[in-house]
C-alpha positions, 0 to 999 in steps of 0.5 A: 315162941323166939327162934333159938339163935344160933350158937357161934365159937370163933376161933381165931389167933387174932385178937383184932378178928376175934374183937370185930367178929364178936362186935358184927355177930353180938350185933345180929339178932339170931346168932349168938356167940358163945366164946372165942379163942386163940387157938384150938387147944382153948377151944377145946376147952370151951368145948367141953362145957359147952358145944356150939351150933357152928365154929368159924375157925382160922387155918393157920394158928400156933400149937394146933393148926385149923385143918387139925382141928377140923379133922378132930372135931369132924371125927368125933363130932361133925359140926358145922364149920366157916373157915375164916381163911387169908386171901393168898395161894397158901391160904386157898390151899389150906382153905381147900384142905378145910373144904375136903376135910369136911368145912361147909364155907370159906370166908376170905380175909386180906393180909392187910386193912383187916378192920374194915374187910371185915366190917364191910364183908359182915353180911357174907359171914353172917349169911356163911354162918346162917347156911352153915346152921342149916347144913347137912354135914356128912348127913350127920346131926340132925338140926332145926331150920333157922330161917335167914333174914329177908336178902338185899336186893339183887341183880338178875341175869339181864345185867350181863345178857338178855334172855334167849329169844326163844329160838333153840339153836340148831342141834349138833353132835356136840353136846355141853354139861353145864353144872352150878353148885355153891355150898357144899359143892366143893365136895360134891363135885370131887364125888361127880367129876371123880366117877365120870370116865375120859371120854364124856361131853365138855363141862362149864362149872360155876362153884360159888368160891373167891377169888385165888381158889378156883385154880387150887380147886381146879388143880386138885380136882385134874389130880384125882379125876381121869377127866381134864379139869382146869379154870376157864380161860377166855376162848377155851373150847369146850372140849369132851373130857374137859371140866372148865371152872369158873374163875373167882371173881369172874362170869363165866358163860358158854358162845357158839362159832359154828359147830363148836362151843367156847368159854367166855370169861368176863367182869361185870357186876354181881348177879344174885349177889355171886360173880361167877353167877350160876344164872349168868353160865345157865342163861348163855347156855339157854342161848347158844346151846339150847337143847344141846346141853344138860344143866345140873343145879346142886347144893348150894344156899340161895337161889342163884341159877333157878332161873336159869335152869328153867330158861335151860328148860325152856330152851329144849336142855335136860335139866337135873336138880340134886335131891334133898338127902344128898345136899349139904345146903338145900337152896338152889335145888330147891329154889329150882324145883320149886320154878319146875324146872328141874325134869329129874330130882336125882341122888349126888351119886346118881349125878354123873349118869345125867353127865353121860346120858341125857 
């Protein structure tokens, strides 16, 4: 018996987005566009005879704007949601409106040399779009898996540090979060971060996201947190009440001088297909902090940073994965769980307890 396809609306005021976006997904044999329109107000129309498995929406389109949009049909029927959002610091804010109003993904797309941006970026729409279909949206609307296609290949940890040697560095008073999460994390690290007081150990945060966004995020979580929370920067110390925010584009990883532990943002290449890798944060954490530290895998599709949270494991840390009925994408958790190296499965509002007490 086939695999239903996925039912895909795009919406999108440009005509030279609509058309190549129609052309990369019509090319994919489990996704199935169902129309697309020029703005939210011919959508809706399309809506009304027939509703779509996920919608790609733009944010910024005349007589409805995306964020608008989004809030409507979140209200009186969540669905799955990708933004297709520009690559600037308006369009990040937006996109992180988006985020809070309940989109699952954001796929970036650049002011200028957009034909072929797309076109070269069809494999990271059509895996959104994928991780979309399998979501959980506020727990709400039950939907049948859809299994992904078999993933290119990809590079491991070792292409930015070797593994721990084994030997856990010495235990200090000193003790490090570190906390990795993709899709559906933006909203479940608002909920963890907002419920922690001022005074809790130092956090290193990898959140699957572009470049341009992290600071926005990073910015609008300090508004509404007690802790500080900002986007790393090379040599920052990890303090306690600090949040640091892998930049987009970037690695982050955690290194040791005496007692104390500080972030270290670097280039390098992709890792499980992300820069920031949640492998990359967990395995320098595995080797310079050991069992001074509690790694904490959330939602997110994929299985970047299973690896490394047994490595975390491994190495002495307390390890926590997020539980399936709180989970926007069941991924990496579960990619995690099933490495063993989770020693606690726990509910998203039960999260920032780990944070506070091994």
């Amino acid at each position: 018996m086939p695999t239903k396809k996925i039912s895909v609306l795009l919406v999108d005021d440009s005509a030279v987005v609509r058309q190549v976006l129609l052309a990369i997904l019509s090319d994919t044999p489990d996704i199935h566009v169902m129309g697309a329109a020029s703005d939210p107000i011919f959508a809706m129309d399309k809506l009304a005879r027939e509703w779509p498995d996920v919608i790609v929406l733009d944010v910024e389109m005349p007589r409805m704007d995306g964020i608008t949009f989004l809030k409507k049909i979140m209200s009186e029927r969540p669905t799955p949601v990708v933004i297709c959002s520009s690559l600037t610091q308006k369009g990040a804010e937006t996109s992180l409106q988006a985020l809070s109003a309940g989109a699952v993904e954001i796929i970036t797309k650049p002011t200028t040399g957009l034909k072929n941006f797309l076109i070269e970026s069809a494999a990271e729409l059509v895996a959104a779009i994928r991780a979309a279909a399998n979501s959980n949206v506020k727990n709400l609307g039950k939907r049948s898996a859809i299994p992904a296609l078999a993933p290119a290949s990809k590079l491991s940890a070792d292409a930015i540090l070797p593994a721990a040697n084994g030997h856990a560095m010495a235990q200090t008073t000193e003790r490090i979060v570190a906390i990795g999460t993709s899709t559906g994390g933006t909203q479940a690290l608002e909920a963890v971060l907002t419920a922690l007081p001022r005074v809790c150990p130092g956090m290193v945060i990898v959140q699957h996201m572009p470049e341009k966004f992290t600071a926005s995020f990073a910015e609008r979580l300090n508004g509404l947190c007690e802790i500080e929370v900002r986007e790393a920067r090379n040599n920052d110390r990890i303090l306690p009440g600090l949040a640091l925010i892998a930049p987009g584009g970037k690695h982050l990883m955690v290194t040791r001088s005496g007692a104390y532990y500080h972030a270290q943002v670097i280039d390098g290449p992709l890792v499980n297909r992300h820069r920031p890798s949640v492998d990359v944060l967990f395995r320098s954490v595995a080797k310079f902090a050991g069992k001074n530290a509690t790694g904490i895998i959330m939602t997110g599709m994929g299985d970047d940073g299973a690896r490394g949270l047994k490595e975390m494991l491994d190495a002495g840390a307390a390890t926590v994965a997020q539980d399936e009925a709180s989970c926007v994408v069941f991924g990496m958790p579960k990619e995690a769980i099933k490495l063993n190296a989770a020693q606690r499965i726990l509910a998203l509002e039960d999260i920032h307890q780990a944070i506070l007490y091994k």
